[in-house]
C-alpha positions as a LaTeX table, in Angstrom:
\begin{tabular}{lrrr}
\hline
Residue & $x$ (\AA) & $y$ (\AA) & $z$ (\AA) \\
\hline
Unk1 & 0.00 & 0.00 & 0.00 \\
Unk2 & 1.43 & 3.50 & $-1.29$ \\
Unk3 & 2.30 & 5.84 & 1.95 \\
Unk4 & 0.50 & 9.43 & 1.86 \\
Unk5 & 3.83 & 11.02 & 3.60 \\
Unk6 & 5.96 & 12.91 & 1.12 \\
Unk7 & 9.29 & 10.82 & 0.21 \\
Unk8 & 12.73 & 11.88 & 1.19 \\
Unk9 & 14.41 & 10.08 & $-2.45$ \\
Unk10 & 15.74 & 12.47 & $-5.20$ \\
Unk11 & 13.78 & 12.13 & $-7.83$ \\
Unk12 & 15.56 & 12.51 & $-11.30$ \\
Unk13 & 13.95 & 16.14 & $-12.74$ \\
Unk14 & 13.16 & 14.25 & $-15.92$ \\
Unk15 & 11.16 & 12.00 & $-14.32$ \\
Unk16 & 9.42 & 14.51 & $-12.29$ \\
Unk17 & 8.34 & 15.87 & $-15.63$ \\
Unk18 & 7.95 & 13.17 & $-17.61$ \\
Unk19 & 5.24 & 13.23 & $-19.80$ \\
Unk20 & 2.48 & 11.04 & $-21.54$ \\
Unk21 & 0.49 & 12.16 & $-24.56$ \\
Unk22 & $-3.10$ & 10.86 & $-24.88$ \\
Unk23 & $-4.37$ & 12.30 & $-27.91$ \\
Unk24 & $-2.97$ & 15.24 & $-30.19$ \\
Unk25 & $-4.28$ & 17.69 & $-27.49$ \\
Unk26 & $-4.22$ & 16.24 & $-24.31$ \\
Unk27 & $-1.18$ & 15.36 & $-22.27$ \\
Unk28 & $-1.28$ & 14.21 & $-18.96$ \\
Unk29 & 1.57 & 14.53 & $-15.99$ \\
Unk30 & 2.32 & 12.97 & $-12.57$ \\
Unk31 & 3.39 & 15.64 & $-9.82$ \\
Unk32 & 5.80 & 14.56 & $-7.46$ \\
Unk33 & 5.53 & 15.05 & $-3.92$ \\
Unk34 & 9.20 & 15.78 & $-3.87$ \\
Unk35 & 9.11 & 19.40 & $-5.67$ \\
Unk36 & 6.14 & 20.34 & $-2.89$ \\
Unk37 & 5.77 & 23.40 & $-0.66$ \\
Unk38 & 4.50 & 22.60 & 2.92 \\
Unk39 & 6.24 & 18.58 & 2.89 \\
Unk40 & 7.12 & 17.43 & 6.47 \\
Unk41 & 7.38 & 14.59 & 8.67 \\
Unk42 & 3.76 & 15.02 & 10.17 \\
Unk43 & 2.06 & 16.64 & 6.64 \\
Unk44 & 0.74 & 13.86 & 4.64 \\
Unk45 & 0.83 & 15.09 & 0.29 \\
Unk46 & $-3.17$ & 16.08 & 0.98 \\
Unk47 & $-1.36$ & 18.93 & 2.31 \\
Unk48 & 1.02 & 20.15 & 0.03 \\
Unk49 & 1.61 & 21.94 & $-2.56$ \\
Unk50 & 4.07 & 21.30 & $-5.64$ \\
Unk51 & 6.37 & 24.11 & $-6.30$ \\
Unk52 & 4.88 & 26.34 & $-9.17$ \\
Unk53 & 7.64 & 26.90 & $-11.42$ \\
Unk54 & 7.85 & 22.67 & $-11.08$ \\
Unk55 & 3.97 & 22.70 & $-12.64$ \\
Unk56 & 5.25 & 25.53 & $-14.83$ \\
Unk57 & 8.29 & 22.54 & $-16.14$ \\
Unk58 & 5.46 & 20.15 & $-16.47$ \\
Unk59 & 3.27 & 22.40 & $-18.57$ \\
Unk60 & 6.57 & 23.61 & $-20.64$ \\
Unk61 & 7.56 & 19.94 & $-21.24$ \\
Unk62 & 4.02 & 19.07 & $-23.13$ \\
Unk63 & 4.16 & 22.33 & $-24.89$ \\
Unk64 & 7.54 & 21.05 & $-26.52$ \\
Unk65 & 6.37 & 17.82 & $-26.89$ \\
Unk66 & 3.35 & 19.53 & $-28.60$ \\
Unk67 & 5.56 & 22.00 & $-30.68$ \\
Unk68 & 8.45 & 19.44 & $-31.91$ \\
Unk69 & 5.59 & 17.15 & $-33.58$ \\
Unk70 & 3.62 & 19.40 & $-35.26$ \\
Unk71 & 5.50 & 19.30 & $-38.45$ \\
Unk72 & 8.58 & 17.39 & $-39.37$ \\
Unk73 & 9.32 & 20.11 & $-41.64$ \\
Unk74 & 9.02 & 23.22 & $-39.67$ \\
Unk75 & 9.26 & 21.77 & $-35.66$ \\
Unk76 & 9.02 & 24.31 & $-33.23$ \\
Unk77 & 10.82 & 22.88 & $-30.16$ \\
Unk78 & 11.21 & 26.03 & $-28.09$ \\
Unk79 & 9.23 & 27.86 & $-25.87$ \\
Unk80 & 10.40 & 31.74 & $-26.69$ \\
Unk81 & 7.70 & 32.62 & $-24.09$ \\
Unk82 & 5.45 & 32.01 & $-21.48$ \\
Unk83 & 3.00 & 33.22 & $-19.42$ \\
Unk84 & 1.62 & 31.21 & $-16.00$ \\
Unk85 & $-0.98$ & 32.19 & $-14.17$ \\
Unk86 & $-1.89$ & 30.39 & $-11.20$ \\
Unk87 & $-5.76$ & 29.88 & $-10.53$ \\
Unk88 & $-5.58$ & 27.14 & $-7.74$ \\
Unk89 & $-3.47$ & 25.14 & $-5.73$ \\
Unk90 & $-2.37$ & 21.91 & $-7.61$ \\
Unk91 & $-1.57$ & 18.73 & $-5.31$ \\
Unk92 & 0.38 & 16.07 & $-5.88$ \\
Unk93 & $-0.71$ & 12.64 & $-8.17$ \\
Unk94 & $-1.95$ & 12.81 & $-12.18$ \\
Unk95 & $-2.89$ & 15.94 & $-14.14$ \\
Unk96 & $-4.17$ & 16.73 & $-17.17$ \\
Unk97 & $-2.66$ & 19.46 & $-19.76$ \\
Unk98 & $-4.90$ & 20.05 & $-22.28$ \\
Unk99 & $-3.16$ & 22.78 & $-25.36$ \\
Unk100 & $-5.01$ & 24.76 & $-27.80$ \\
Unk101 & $-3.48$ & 26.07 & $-30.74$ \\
Unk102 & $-4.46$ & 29.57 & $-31.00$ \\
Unk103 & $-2.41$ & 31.01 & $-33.73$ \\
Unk104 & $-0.31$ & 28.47 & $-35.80$ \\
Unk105 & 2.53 & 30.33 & $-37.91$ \\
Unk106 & 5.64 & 29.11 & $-39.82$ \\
Unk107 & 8.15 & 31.12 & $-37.19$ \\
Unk108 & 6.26 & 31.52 & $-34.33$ \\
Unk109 & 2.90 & 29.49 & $-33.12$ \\
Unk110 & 0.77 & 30.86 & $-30.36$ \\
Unk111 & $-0.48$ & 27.94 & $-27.82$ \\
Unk112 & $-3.20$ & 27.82 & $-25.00$ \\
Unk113 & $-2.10$ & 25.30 & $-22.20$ \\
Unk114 & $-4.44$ & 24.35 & $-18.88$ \\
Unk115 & $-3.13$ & 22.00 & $-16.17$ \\
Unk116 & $-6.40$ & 20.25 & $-14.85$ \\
Unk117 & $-6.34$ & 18.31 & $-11.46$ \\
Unk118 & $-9.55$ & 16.45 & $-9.63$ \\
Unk119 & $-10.95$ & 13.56 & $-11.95$ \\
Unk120 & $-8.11$ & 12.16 & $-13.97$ \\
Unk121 & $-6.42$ & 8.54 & $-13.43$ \\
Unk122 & $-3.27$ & 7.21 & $-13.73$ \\
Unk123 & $-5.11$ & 4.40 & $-16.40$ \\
Unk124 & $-7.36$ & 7.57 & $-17.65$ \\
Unk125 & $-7.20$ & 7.10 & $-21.61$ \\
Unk126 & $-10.25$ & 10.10 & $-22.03$ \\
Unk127 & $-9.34$ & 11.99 & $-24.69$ \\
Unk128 & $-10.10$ & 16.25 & $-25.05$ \\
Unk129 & $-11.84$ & 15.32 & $-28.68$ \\
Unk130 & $-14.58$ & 13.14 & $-26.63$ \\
Unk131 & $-15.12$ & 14.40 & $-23.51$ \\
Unk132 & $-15.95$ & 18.46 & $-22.34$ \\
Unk133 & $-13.07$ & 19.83 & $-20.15$ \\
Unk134 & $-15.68$ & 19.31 & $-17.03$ \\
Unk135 & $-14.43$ & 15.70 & $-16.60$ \\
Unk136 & $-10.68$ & 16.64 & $-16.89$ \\
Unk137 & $-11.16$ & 18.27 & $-13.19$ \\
Unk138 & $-10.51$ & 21.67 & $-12.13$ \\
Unk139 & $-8.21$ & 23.97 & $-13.56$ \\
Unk140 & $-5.73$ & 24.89 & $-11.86$ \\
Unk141 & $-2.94$ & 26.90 & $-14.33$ \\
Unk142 & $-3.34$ & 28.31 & $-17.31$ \\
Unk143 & $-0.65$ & 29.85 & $-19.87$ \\
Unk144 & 0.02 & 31.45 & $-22.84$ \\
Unk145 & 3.02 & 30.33 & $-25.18$ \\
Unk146 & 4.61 & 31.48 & $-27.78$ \\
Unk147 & 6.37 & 28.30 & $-29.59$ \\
Unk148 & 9.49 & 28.83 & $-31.63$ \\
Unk149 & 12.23 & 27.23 & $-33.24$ \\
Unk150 & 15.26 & 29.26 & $-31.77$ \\
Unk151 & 18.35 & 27.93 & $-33.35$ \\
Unk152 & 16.56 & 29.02 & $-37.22$ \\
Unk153 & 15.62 & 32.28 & $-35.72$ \\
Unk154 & 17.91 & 34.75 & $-37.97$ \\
Unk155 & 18.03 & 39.16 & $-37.54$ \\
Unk156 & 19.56 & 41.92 & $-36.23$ \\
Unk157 & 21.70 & 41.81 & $-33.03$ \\
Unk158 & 23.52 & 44.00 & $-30.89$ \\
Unk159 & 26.16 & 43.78 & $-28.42$ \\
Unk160 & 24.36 & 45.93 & $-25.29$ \\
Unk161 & 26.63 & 45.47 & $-23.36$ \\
Unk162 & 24.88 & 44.00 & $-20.26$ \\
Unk163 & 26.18 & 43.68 & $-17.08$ \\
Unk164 & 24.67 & 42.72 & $-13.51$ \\
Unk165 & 24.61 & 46.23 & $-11.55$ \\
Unk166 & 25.78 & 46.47 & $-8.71$ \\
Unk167 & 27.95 & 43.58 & $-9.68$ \\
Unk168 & 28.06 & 40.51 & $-6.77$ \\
Unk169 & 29.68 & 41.09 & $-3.71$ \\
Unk170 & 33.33 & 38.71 & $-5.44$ \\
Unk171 & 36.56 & 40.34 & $-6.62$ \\
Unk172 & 35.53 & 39.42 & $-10.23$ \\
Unk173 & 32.17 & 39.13 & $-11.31$ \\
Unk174 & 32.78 & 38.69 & $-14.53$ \\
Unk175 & 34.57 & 35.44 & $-13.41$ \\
Unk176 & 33.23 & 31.73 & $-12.84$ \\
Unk177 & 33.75 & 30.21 & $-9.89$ \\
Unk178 & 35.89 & 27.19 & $-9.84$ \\
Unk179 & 33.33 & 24.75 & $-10.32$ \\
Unk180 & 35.15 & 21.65 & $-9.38$ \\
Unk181 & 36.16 & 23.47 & $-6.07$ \\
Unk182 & 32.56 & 24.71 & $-5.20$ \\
Unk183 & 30.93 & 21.35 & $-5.88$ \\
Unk184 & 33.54 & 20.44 & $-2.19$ \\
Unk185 & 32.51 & 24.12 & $-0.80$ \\
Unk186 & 35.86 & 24.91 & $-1.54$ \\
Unk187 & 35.91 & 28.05 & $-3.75$ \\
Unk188 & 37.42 & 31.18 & $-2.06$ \\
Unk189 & 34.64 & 33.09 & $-3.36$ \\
Unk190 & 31.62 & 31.14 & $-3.26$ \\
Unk191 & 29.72 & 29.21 & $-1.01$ \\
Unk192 & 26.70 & 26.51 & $-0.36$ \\
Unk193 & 24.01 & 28.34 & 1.19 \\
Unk194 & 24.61 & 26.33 & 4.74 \\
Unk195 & 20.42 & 25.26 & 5.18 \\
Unk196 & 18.11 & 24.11 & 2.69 \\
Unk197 & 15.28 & 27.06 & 3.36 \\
Unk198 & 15.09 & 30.30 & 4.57 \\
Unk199 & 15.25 & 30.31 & 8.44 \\
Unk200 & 11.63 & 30.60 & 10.08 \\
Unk201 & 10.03 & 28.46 & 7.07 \\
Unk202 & 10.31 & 25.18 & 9.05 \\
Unk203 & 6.99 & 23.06 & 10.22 \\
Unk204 & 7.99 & 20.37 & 12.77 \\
Unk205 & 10.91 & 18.54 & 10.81 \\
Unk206 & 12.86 & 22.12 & 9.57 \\
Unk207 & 14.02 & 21.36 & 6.12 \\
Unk208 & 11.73 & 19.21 & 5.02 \\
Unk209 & 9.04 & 21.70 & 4.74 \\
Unk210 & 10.03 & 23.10 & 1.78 \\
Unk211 & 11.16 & 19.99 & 0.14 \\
Unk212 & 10.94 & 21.58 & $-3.16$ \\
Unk213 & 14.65 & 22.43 & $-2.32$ \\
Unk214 & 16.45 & 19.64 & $-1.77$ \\
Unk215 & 16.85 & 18.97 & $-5.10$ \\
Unk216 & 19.00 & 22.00 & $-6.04$ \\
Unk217 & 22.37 & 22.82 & $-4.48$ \\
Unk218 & 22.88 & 26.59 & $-4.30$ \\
Unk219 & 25.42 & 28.73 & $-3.93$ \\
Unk220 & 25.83 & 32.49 & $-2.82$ \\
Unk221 & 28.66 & 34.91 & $-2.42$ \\
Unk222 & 30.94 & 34.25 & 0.52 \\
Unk223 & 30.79 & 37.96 & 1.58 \\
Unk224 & 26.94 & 38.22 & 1.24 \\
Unk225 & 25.04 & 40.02 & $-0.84$ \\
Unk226 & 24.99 & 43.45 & $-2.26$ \\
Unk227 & 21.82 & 44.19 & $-0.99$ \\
Unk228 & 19.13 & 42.81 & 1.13 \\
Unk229 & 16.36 & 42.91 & $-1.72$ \\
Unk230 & 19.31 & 41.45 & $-4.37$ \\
Unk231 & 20.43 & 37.51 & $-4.44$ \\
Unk232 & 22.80 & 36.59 & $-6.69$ \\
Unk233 & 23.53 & 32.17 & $-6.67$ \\
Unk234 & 25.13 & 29.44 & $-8.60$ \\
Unk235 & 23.14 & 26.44 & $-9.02$ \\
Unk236 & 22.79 & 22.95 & $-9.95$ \\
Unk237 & 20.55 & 20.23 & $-9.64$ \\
Unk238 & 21.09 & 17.80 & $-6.86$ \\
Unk239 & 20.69 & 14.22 & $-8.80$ \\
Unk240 & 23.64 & 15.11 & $-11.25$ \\
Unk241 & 21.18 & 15.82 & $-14.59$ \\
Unk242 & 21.40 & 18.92 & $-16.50$ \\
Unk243 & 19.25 & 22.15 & $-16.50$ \\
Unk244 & 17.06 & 21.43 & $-19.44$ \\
Unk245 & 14.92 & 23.93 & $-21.69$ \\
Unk246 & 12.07 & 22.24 & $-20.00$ \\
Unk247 & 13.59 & 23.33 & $-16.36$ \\
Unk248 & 13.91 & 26.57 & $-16.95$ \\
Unk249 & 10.20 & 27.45 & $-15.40$ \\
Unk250 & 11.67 & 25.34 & $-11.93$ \\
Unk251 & 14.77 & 27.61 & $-12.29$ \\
Unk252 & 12.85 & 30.98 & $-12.86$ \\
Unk253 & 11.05 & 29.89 & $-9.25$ \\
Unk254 & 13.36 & 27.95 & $-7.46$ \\
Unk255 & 14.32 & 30.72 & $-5.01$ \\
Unk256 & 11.61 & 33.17 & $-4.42$ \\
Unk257 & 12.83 & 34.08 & $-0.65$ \\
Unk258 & 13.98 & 37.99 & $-1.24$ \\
Unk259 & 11.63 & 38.24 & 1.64 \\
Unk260 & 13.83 & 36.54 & 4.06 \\
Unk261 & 17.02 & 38.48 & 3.77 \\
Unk262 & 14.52 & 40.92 & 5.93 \\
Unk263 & 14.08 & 38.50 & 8.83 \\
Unk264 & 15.72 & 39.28 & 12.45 \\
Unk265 & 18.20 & 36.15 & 13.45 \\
Unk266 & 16.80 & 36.75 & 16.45 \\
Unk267 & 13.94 & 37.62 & 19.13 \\
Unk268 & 16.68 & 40.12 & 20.35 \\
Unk269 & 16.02 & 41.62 & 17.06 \\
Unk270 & 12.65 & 42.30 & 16.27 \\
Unk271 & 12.17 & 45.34 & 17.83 \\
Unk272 & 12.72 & 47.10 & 14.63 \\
Unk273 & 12.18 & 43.79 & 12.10 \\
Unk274 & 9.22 & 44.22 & 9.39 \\
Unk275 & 8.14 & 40.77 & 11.12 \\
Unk276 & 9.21 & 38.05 & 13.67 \\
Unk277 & 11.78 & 36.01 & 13.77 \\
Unk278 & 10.06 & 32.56 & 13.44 \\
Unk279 & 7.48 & 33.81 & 11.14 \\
Unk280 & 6.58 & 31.15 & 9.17 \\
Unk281 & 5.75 & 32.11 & 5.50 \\
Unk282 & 4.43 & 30.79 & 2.01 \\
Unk283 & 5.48 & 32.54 & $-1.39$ \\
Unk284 & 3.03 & 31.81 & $-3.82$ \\
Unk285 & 3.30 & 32.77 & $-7.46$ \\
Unk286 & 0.29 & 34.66 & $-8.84$ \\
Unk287 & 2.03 & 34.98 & $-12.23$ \\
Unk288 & 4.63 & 34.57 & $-13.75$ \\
Unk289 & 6.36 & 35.25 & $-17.21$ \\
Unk290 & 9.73 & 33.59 & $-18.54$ \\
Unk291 & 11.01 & 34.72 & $-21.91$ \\
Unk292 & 14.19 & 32.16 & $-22.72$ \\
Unk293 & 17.03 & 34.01 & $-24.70$ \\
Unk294 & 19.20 & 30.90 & $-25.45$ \\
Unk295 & 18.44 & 27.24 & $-26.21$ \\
Unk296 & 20.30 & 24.71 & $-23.96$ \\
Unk297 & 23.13 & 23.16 & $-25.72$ \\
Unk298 & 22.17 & 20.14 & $-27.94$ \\
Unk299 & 24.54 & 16.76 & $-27.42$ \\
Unk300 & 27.65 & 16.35 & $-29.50$ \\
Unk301 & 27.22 & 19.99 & $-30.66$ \\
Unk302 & 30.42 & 20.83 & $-29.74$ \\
Unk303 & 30.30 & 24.74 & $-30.27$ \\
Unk304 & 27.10 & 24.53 & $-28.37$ \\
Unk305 & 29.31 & 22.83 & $-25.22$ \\
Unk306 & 29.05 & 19.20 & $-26.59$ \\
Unk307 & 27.27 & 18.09 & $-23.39$ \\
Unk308 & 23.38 & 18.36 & $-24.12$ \\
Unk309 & 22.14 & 20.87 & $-21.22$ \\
Unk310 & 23.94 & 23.24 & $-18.58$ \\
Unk311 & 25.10 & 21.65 & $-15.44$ \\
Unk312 & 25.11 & 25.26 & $-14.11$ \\
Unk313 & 23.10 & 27.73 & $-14.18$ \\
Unk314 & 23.60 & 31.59 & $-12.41$ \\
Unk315 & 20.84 & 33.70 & $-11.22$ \\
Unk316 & 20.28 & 36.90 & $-9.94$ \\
Unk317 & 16.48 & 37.40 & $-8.14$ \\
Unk318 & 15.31 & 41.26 & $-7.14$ \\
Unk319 & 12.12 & 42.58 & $-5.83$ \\
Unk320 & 11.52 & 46.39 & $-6.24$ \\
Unk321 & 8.70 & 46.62 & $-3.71$ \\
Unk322 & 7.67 & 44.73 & $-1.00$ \\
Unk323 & 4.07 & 46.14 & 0.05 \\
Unk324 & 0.54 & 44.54 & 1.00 \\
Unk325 & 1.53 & 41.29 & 1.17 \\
Unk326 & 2.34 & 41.82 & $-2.61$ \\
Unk327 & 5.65 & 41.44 & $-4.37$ \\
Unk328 & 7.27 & 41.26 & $-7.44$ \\
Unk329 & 10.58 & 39.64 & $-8.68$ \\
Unk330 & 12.72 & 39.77 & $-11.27$ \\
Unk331 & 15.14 & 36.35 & $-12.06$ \\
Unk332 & 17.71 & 36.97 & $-14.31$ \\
Unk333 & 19.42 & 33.06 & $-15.33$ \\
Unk334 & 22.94 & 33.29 & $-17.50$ \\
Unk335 & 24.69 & 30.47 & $-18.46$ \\
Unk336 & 28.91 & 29.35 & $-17.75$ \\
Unk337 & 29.86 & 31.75 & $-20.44$ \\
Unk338 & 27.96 & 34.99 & $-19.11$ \\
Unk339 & 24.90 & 34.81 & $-22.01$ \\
Unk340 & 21.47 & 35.52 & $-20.91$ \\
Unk341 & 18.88 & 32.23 & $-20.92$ \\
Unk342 & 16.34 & 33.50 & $-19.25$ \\
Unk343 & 14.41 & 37.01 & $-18.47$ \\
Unk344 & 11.08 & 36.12 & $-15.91$ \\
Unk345 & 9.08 & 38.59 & $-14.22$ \\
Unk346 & 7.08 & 37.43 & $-11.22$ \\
Unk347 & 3.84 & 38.67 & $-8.99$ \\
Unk348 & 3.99 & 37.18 & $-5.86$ \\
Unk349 & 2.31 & 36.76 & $-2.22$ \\
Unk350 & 3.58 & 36.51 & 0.91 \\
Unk351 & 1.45 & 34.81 & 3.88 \\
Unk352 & 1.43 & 32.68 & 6.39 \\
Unk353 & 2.30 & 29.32 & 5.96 \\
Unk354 & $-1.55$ & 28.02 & 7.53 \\
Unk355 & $-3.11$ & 29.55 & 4.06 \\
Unk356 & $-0.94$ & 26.89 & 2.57 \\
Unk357 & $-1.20$ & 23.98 & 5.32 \\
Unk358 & $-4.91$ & 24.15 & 5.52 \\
Unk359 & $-6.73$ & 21.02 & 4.21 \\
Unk360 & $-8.14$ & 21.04 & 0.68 \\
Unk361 & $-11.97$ & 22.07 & 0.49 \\
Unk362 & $-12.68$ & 23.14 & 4.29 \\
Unk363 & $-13.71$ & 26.46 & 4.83 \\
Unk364 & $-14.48$ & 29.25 & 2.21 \\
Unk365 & $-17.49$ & 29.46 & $-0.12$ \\
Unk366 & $-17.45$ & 26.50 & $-2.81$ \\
Unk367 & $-14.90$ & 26.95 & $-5.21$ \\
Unk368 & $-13.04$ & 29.99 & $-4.45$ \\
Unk369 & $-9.94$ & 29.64 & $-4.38$ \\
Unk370 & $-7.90$ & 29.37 & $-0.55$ \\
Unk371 & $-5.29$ & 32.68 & $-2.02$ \\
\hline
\end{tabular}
């Protein structure tokens, strides 16, 4: 008999994402309990809540899928852009993607994606040509993308000169770190962020609350950051694989805590802290946008970096205002050689974590949503 309790194991990213087409609209996913928000020793998966740039992957991953078959000719295996919005809480165990194609074109191809959760089966073989979206379940994200084929793309470009300002708190910042060195904790500069989630997070067995992150290393500057509403990290993911195109909605929302470089390290502190120091708080994502720059390297391309993938990825996340329980973020993700893969723009929420503990469908008038 399969335990409700969220599993401690790694699981692979691609498997986390993996995905089964059922017709040629309809794609169905499994979400893992081990990308969830709110996991813990005493929190059975009723009660969490899978990370929402993880459904974001999932939703990605059939819109490839979906975009590399539509014509062997003209494949469009990139998503340029993306838009998420979040209308309810997904939960862990089968979902159904069901993808519209609004505005088919020969360069760029306009989809509709929604991630349904409530009446689909693991041995569900309904297809969207048979059955109205009712008995798919409720939706709970929706997106806009805008499907692509980015290595045929051709145009103007310029050099602009970008740059991360202010620059990271490291002698160079122009400069990787030594990789092989940081993967021991080693590099002068750079170091592993020392526990796996912001302080205060915790729910009876600390880390595990916000399993979501064990399955990333990061790594921040040694001698902080620049600024309290600025993180700039190093990361890679924490069963060995490489960052994928597919991974780059996890990426663009695997670290969503600006909030917590506010937090007092103490109760010493709080006299003048914004909150308390074992505040316990959920992040949700109300929308979010990811526009990818660069395609991951393909395998045995060697001017692409030969290896299929990046095995690191660096990110800077900023929030210009903080206000009303409201917040926004901006994620900036650059590959080993300094190029730009991904520009995302976020609208956040922060509250306690009870909004995201509470049991499913208690409380509240029927169908509005818990946010």
């Amino acid at each position: 008999m399969a335990s409700d309790k969220p599993s401690t194991d790694i699981i692979p990213f691609a498997k986390a994402t993996e995905i089964k087409r059922l017709d040629a609209n309809t794609y169905q996913a499994n979400l893992v309990d081990s990308f969830c928000i709110g996991a813990g020793q005493n929190i059975t998966n009723d009660l969490t809540v899978p990370n929402g740039g993880y459904v974001a992957s999932c939703i990605l991953q059939a819109a490839i899928l979906h975009g590399s078959s539509r014509s062997p000719s003209n494949p469009q295996p990139h998503v340029m852009n993306a838009h998420f919005e979040y209308l309810n809480r997904t939960q862990v165990g089968p979902a159904a993607i069901l993808i519209e194609d609004v505005k088919p074109g020969r360069q760029l191809t306009t989809l509709h994606a929604t991630l349904y959760q409530g009446n689909l089966h693991q041995d569900d073989t309904s297809t969207s040509d048979l059955l109205p979206t009712r008995t798919l379940g409720k939706k709970r994200v929706t997106a806009y993308l805008v499907m692509t084929n980015l290595s045929s793309l051709t145009g103007l470009s310029l050099n602009t000169q970008f740059t991360l300002l202010p620059p990271p708190l490291v002698p160079s910042p122009s400069q990787n770190p030594d990789f092989s060195l940081l993967k021991q904790d080693r590099d002068p500069h750079w170091t592993a962020i020392p526990s796996l989630l912001p302080p205060g997070s915790g729910s009876g067995s600390g880390s595990s609350y916000i399993r979501a992150l064990q399955n990333t290393h990061f790594y921040i500057p040694r001698r902080g950051q620049v600024r309290k509403s600025i993180i700039d990290l190093w990361i890679r993911l924490s069963s060995g694989e490489k960052f994928t195109n597919a991974s780059l909605g996890y990426v663009s929302d695997c670290w969503p805590y600006v909030v917590e470089a506010y937090r007092p390290r103490s109760k010493e502190e709080e006299n003048d802290a914004p909150f308390r120091h074992d505040a316990k708080h959920w992040y949700p994502t109300v929308v979010m946008n990811i526009e990818q720059k660069k395609a991951a390297p393909e395998k045995g391309k060697e001017e692409e970096g030969g290896s299929g993938g990046w095995e690191w990825l660096r990110m800077r996340v900023s929030s210009k205002e903080v206000k009303g329980g409201r917040f926004d973020l901006e994620v900036l993700v650059m590959d080993e050689k300094g190029e730009l893969v991904v520009v995302s723009n976020h609208v956040g929420l922060v509250l306690g974590s009870e909004r995201n503990l509470a049991g499913r469908g208690k409380g509240g008038m029927k169908g509005q949503s818990r946010i």
